[in-house]
N, C-alpha and C positions, 0 to 999 in steps of 0.2 A: 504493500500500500504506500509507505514510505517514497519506495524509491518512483514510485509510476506518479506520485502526487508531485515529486522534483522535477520529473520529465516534463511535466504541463509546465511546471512555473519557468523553466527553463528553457521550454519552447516556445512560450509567449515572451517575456524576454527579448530571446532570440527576435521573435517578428516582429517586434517591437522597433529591437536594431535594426530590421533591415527597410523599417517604411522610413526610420531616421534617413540612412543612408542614403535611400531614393530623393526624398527630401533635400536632403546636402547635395547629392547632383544634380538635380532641376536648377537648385539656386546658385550652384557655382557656372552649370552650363551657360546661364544666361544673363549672368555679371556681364560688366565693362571691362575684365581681363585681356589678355590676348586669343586668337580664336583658338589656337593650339590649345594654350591652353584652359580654357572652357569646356573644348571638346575633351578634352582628356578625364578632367574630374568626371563629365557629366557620361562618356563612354564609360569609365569605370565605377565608377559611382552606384549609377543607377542599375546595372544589369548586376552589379554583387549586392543589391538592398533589396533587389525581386529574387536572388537564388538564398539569401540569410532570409528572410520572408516566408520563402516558401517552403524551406528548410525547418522551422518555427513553427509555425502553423501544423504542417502535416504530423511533426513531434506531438506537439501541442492533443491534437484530433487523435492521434493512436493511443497516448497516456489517458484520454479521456475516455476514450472507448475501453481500454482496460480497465479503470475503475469501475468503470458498468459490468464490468463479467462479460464483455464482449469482445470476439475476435475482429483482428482486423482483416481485410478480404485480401488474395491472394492479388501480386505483382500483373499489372496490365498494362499494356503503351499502346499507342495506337500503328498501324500498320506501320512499316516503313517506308515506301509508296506517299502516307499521308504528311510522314515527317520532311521527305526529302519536298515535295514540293510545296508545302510552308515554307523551308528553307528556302527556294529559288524566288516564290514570290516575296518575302520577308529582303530578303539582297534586294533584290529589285527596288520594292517598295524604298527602302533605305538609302537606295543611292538617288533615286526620283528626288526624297525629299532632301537631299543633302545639296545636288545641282541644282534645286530651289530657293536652299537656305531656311527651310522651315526644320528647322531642329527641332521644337515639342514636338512632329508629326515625325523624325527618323527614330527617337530615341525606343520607341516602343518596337518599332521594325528591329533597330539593331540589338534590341535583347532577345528576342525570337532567332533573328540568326542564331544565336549566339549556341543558344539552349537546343534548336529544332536538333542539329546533328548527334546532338546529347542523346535523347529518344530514340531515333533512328538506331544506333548503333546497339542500345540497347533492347531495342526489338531484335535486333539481328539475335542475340545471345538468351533470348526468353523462347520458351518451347512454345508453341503456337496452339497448342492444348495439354490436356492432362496435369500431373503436378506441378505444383508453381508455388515457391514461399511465400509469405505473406509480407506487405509493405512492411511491418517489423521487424523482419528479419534483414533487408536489405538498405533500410534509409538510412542506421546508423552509418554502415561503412558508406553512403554517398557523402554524409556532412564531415566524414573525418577527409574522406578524400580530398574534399571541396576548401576544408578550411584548416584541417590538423595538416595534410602533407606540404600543401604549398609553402607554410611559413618555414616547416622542418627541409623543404627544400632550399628555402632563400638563404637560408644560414649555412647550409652547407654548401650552395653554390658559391655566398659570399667568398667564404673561405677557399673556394677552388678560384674564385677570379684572381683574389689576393697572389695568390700560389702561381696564377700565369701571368702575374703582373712580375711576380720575383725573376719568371723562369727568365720573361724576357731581356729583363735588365742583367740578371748574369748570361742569357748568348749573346746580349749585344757588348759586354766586357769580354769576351771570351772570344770573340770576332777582333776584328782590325778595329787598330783603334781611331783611324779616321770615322767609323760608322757612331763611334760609342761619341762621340768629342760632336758630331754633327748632333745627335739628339739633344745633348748635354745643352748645345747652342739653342736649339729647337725651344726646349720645354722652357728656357730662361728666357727666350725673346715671348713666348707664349702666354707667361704668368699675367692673369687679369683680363687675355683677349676668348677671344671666341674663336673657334678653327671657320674657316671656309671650308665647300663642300671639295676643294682644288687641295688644298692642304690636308685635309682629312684623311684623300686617298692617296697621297703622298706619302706621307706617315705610316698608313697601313701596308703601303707596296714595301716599305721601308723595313718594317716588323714583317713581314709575311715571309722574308727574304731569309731570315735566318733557321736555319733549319730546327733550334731548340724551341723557338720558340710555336714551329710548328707541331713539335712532337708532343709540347706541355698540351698545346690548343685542341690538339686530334684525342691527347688522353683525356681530356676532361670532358671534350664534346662527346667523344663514345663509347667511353667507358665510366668516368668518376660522374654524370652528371645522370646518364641510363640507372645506373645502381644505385643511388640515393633516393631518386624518387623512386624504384619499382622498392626497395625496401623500405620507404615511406607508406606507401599506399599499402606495401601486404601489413601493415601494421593493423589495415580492418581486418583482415582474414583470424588475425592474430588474436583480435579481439573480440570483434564479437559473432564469430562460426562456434559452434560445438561440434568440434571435431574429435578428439579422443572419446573412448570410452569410459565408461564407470559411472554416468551418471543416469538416469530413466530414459532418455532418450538422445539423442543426436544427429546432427543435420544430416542430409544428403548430400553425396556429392554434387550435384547441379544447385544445391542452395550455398554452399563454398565457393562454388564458382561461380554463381549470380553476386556474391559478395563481392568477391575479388574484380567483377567487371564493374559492379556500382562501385566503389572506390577510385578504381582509375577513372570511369566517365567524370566524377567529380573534381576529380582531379585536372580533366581536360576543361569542363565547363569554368573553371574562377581561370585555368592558364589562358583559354582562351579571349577571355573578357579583357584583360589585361595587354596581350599582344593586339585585342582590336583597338583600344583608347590611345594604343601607341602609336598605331598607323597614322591619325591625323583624319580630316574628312576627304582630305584626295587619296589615301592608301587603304583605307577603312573596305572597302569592297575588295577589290585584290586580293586584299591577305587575308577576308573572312572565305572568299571561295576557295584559296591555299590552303587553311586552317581548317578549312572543313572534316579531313579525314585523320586529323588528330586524335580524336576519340576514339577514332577507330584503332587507331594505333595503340594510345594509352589502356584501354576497355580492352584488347586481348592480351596485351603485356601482363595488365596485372590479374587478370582471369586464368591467366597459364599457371603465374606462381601461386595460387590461391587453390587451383586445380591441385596441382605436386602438392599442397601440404594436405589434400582431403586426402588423395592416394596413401598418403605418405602415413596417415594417421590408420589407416585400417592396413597397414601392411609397413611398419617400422622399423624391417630389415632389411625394406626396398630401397632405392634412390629416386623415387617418386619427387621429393621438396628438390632435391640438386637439378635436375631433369626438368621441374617450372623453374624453377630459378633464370635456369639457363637461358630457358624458353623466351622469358621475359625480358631479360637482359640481350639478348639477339636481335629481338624485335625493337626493342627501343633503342638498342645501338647503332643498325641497320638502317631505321630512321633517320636518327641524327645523322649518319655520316653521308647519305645520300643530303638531304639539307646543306649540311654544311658546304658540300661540293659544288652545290647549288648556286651557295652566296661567294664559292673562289671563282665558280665559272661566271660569277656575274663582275665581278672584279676584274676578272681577265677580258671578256668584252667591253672593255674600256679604254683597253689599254690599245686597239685597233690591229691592222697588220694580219700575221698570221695567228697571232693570239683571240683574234675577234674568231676568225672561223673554227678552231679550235674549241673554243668556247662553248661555241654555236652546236657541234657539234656531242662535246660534252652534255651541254644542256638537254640535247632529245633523247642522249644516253641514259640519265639521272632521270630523267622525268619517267622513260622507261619503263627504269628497277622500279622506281617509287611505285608506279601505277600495278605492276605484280606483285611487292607487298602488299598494297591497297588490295587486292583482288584474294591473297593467299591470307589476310585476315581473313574477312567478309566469311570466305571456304570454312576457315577454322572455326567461328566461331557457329555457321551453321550447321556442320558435323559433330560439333561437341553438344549442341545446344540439343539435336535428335537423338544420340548417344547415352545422355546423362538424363535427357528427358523420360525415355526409353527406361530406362535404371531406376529412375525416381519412382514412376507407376509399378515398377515392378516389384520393389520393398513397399510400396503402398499397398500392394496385391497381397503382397506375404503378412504383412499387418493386420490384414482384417481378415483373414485365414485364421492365422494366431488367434486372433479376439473375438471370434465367431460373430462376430457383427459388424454391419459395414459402420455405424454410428461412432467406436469409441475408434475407430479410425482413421474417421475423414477430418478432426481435425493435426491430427500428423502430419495428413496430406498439403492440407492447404498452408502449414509453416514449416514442413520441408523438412521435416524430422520424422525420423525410425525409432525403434526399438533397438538398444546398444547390445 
């Protein structure tokens, strides 16, 4: 009783902070600031006080309902057909009203972007019938996603930028020392000014040139920056699955792994909100149609390692955790470093010559891979979702065999728990 009477007051609360927050971005959107930055509060502002809102609320509504003696009903999205194209018209709508200039009328478009691929992805990974957790089972790990991993990411990124800010200043001492004495000049003629967009890429063909500095940049991009967050995000799996035995009952594999993918989509939903307020209102389209299959990315990364610890727990002299681990950590490294290649081949097309066509050529290489990842999630998470779904009904089967009535076993069914 206790603890379900804290969950309401700490999910109103919650919604509380997030109509503030909305609040704070309408008012900062439409200050006498700079446009940049207007847009930026109000891009980020107001799409994190509708997802802490709605995060709030739905807590709020479940602790409520369990004080009534009542369940909550099993995990539903709408097709994915109907997410993706809210998404296309939500972009659209959002850029009409931005080559308008009517901001009240994009802000509501560009939180739907924001959120529609969110859904989508998660349809991809919900069985289309039969057993299904219950919204209690899976909302916890979206809000840890959503608001525990990113901060535990930014502190550890911090410290990885720190760490390639060092590498580069010992390869450019380590290098001739005309390069080290030319920055030395650089950063001292610079103190108090602003770079131009001429000098910025200057500086960066400058750094990009030393090979430490690429090796520090390659290991944080694909490996120190993929591991942080996928072992951020299994921190829901972590917490709130029943996965060992020894207590009355415990989850299904397919409710560990609907865990581990609401996690990471939360995870994607606040990153991407944050990469759209930074685009500006001329990049804000672009990068939400590039950003779109984030999720997708995020949402099986961390469904794979969440997967391995379900295996992992009914059979603990397997390598079932190391085997997701892996999974996860491939996937989101794979990612990043196509990305990353993305933004050298865009550097390199600047530079003109034969580095332009290179580039060029680069570019419809990367876009590619990417597009066969994109394709070889979407694969994975629909053959697990049939597999595990498959699996679920069929310990639901074996449940109510047990218990000789279908009654003391349809609610097992519907939160995604067995018989230990």
């Amino acid at each position: 009783m206790a603890k379900r009477l804290t969950t309401l007051i700490i999910g109103l609360l919650a919604a509380l902070a997030g109509l503030a927050l909305v609040v704070v971005g309408l008012v900062g959107a439409h200050s006498n600031g700079q446009e940049s930055e207007r847009f930026l509060t109000g891009a980020a502002a107001i799409p994190s006080g509708v997802l802490l809102l709605e995060i709030g609320l739905a807590a709020a509504w479940l602790a409520w309902l369990a004080l009534r003696g009542r369940a909550s009903g099993p995990v539903a999205l709408p097709f994915w057909w109907v997410s993706a194209l809210v998404f296309v018209l939500a972009v659209g709508a959002g850029w009409l009203a931005l080559r308008a200039g009517y901001w009240w009328l994009f802000f509501p478009f560009g939180t739907v972007a924001v959120f529609a691929p969110v859904a989508l992805v998660g349809r991809f990974g919900l069985p289309s019938s039969g057993a299904r957790p219950a919204w209690s089972r899976v909302l916890p790990a979206f809000a840890w996603g959503a608001i525990v991993t990113p901060l535990l990411a930014i502190v550890l990124e911090l410290l990885a930028a720190l760490g390639a800010v060092a590498a580069a200043g010992a390869g450019l001492a380590l290098g001739d020392a005309n390069s080290l004495e030319v920055l030395r000049r650089t950063i001292q003629h610079l103190e108090g000014r602003t770079l131009t967009d001429a000098q910025t890429a200057a500086l960066l063909e400058a750094l990009l040139r030393q090979p430490l500095v690429l090796a520090v940049g390659a290991f944080v991009l694909v490996f120190a920056g993929p591991v942080c967050e996928e072992l951020g995000k299994f921190g829901a799996a972590l917490l709130f699955s029943r996965a060992w035995p020894g207590r009355g009952e415990r989850d299904t594999v397919l409710t560990i792994f609907l865990i581990g993918l609401a996690s990471g989509l939360g995870f994607a939903a606040t990153e991407n909100i944050f990469y759209a307020a930074q685009a500006g209102p001329a990049g804000w389209g672009p990068l939400v149609l590039a950003r779109a299959a984030t999720p997708l990315m995020h949402g099986t990364a961390s469904a794979l390692f969440a997967l391995g610890w379900a295996r992992q727990a009914r059979n603990p002299r397997g390598w079932a955790l190391l085997w997701g681990a892996l999974g996860a950590f491939a996937v989101h490294g794979a990612w990043n470093l196509g990305s990353g290649l993305l933004v050298v081949a865009g550097l390199l097309a600047g530079v003109g010559g034969n580095a332009r066509t290179l580039a060029g050529l680069s570019v419809a290489i990367l876009l590619g891979v990417l597009a066969l990842l994109v394709a070889g999630c979407i694969v994975t998470l629909l053959r697990l979702r049939h597999l595990l779904g498959a699996e679920a009904n069929e310990s639901g089967s074996r449940a109510v065999g047990q218990s000789g009535s279908g009654f003391s076993a349809a609610p097992r069914q519907q939160s995604g728990t067995v018989p230990a």
